[in-house]
N, C-alpha and C positions, 0 to 999 in steps of 0.2 A: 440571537443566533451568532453562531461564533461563523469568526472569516478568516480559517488558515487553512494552508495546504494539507493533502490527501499525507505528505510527509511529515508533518508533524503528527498526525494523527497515528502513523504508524511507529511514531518513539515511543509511542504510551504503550505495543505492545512489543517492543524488545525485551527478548527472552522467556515470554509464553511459550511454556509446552504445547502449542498449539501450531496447527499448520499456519497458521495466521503469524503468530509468530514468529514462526520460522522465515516466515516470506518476509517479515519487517526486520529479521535479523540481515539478509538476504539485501535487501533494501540499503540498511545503514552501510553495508559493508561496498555499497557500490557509488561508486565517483560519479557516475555519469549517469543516473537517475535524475528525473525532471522533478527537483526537489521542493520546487516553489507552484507544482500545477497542481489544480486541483479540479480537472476536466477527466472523464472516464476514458473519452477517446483516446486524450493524449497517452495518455500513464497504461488503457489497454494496448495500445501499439507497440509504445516502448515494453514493453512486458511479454508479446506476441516477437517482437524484432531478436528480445536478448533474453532467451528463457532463462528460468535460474533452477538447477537442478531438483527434480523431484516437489517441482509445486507449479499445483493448475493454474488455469486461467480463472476457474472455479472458487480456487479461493482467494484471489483477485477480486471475485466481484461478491464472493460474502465478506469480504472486509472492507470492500468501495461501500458497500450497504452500511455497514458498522460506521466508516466512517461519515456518512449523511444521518445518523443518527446522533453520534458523538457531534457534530454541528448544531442541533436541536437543543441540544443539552445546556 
């Protein structure tokens, strides 16, 4: 089982045509992202507190999935 944060997990999808993507392009582009957390609560709050235009919270937590998956791997 791998042990990195929810942010590295989301470099593997920079630049997917994918809302998922989009949200980790969204992600990289942002300073103040909790880049070393890999806690749901923390990363949904922060995510809740500083929305990023035109992405849910939904796909937030199909990618919080992907990435408990991607940790299996």
């Amino acid at each position: 089982m791998k042990d990195r944060p929810y942010y590295q997990y989301m470099k593997t999808q920079l630049g997917a045509k994918t809302a998922v993507g989009k949200l980790a392009d969204y992600i990289a582009d942002d300073m103040s992202f909790p880049k070393y957390s890999n806690n749901y609560d923390e990363i949904s709050d922060y995510l809740e507190k500083n929305p990023y235009l035109n992405i849910s919270l939904d796909t937030f937590d199909e990618s919080f999935s992907d990435y408990r998956e991607w940790l299996q791997s």
